[in-house]
N, C-alpha and C positions, 0 to 999 in steps of 0.2 A: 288661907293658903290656896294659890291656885293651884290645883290638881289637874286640870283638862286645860291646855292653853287654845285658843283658836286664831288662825291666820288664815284670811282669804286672798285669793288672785287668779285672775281670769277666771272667773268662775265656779273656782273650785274651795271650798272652806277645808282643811285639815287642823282637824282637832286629836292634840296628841295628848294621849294619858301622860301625865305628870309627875307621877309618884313613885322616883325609884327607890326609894329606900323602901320600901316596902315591897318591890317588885310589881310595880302597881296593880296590887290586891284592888279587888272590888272591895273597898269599903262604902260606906252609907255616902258617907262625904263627895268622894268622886264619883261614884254614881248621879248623885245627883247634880253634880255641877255638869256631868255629861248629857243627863237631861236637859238639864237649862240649856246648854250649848246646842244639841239637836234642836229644839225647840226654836232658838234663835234663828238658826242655820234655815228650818223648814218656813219663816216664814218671812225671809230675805229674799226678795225675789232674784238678785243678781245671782245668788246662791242656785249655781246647777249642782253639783255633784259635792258629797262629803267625802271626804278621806279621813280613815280611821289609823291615827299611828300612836307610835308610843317613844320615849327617852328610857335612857339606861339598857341594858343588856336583853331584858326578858318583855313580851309586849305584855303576859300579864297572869299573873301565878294565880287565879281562881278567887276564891271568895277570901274576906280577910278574917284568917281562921282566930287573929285575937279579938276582934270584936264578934265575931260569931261564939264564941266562946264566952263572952262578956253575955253576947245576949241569951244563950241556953240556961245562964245560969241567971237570969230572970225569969225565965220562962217560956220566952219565943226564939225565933231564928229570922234572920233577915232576907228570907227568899225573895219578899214579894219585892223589894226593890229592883233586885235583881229581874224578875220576871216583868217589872215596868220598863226597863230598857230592853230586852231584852225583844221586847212588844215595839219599842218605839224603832228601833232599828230594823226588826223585818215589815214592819206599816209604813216605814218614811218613804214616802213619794218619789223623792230624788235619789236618785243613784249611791250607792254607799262603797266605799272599797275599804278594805281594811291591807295597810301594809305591815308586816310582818314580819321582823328582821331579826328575831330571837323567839326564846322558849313560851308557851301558852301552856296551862293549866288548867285543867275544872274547866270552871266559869266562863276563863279566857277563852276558850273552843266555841262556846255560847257567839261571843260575840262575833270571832272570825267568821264562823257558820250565818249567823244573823246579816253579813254582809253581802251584798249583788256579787261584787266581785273580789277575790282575795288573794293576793298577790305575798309568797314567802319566801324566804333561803332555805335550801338545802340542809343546810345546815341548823335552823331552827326545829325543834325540838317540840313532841305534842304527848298529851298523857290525859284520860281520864280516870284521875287518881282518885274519886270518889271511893269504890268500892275496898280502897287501902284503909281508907281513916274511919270503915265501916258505916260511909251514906253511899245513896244511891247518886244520881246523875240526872236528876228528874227535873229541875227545870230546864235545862238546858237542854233535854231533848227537844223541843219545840221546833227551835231552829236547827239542831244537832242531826237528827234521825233522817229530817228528808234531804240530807245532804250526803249521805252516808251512803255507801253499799252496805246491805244487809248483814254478810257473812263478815264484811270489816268493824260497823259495828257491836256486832255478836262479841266479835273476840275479845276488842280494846276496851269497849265498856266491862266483861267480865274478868281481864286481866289486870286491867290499869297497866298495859307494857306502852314502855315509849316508844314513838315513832317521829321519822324526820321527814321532812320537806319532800322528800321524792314521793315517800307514801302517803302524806298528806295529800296529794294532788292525785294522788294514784286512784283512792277509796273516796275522791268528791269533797275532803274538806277545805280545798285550796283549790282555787281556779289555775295557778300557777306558779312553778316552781325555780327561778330565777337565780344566779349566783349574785352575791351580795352586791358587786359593785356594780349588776344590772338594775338592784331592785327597784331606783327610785326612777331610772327612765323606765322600765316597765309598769309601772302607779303611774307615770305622766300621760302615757301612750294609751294607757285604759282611758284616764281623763278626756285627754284629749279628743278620743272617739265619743266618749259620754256625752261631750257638751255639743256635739253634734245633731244631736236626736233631739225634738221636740218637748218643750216640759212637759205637758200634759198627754203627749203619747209615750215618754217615757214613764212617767204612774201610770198612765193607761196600761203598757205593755208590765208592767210589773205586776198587776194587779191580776191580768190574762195569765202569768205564770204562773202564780197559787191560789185561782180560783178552782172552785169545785164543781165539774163536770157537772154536764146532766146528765138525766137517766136515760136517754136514749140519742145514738149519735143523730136523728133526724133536727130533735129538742137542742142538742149543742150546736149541731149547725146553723140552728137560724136565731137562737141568740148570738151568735159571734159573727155571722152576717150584718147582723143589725150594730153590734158595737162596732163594724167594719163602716159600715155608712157615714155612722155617728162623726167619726175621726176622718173620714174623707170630707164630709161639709163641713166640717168647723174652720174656724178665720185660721185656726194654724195648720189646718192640713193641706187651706188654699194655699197659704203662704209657702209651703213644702216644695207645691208640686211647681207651683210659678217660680220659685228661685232655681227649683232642678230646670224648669225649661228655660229659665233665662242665665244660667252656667254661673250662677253668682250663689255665696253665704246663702241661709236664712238668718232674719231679722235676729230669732233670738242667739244665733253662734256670738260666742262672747269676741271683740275686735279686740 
């Protein structure tokens, strides 16, 4: 059964979770077809920007508590699958937006969070309900925590209280908070600007966002000098600056 469908155009792949009858729960199965499908997406070169969406009502209720339950009572828990995407979505090179048109869960915060950019409704719905079913929230902090204001998440991780779209984007876990029949020209309009930006200065520039400082701003400055050179002499930083002075595309804007 296919769980993650993937459609590409102009540039952009959107791979939509699959599985509503389950709300589509992180299970092993979609996890891993979500993989494959990243995987595919990262080494299509036509492939600029992912979009992350989903079918049915909710983009995605957390972990699938009946096969995490199947597996406790083996002996283990299926975190680390989880913590494999989780890794592949904040590492992917190219650009990721997650749209968001219904309620997130646990897990599902994981991946919004895990996203470049995250585009919601108001109206959808956010909870980390770990601390209810008496687990913590701990892999999902990864991507979760430096997305967060501090005292936001103090509270929501220690409550589990829901919260909607306006506060989502309020406390950093959404980039933006759109009414529903703006949402999908709002995902276009992100796109659209994505695929303007250079491939490799866009992993460049993403990889500039959650790198870790050095120890002294003299030491930061002339390593980020030097990656500054780097990307000005490369063949796509000529090709940048030559299509801005000649008022035309560059080569890689998808036609």
């Amino acid at each position: 059964m296919d769980l993650v469908r993937s459609a590409t155009a102009a540039g952009v792949t959107t791979l939509t979770l699959d599985s509503p009858a389950n709300r589509n729960a992180l299970s092993t199965a979609l996890m891993t077809q979500l993989l494959d499908a990243l995987s595919t997406a990262l080494t299509d070169p036509s492939v600029r920007v992912v979009v992350l969406s989903h079918t049915g009502p909710v983009f995605c209720s957390g972990a699938d508590l009946k096969e995490t339950a199947e597996a406790r009572e083996a002996g283990r828990v299926p975190a680390e699958k989880l913590a494999d995407v989780l890794a592949a979505l904040w590492e992917f090179p190219k650009p990721v937006v997650a749209r968001v048109a219904g309620p997130a869960r646990a897990g599902g915060l994981g991946l919004i969070a895990a996203a470049d950019i995250a585009v919601c409704t108001p109206e959808a719905t956010f909870a980390f309900t770990e601390v209810r079913l008496g687990v913590i929230p701990a892999v999902i902090s990864a991507t979760v925590l430096p997305r967060l204001a501090p005292r936001a998440a103090t509270e929501l991780y220690l409550t589990g209280n829901v919260f909607d779209g306006v506060r989502a984007e309020e406390i950093g876990l959404v980039t933006a908070s759109v009414s529903a029949e703006g949402l999908d020209a709002a995902v276009a309009a992100y796109c659209d600007a994505l695929v303007q930006g250079g491939p490799l200065a866009l992993a460049g520039t993403k990889q500039l966002l959650r790198r870790t400082p050095e120890a002294t701003i003299r030491a930061e400055l002339a390593g980020l000098a030097e990656r500054s050179g780097g990307y000005f002499r490369s063949a796509e930083g000529r090709e940048g600056v030559t299509a801005f002075r000649e008022k035309r595309p560059a080569s890689w804007v998808p036609q």
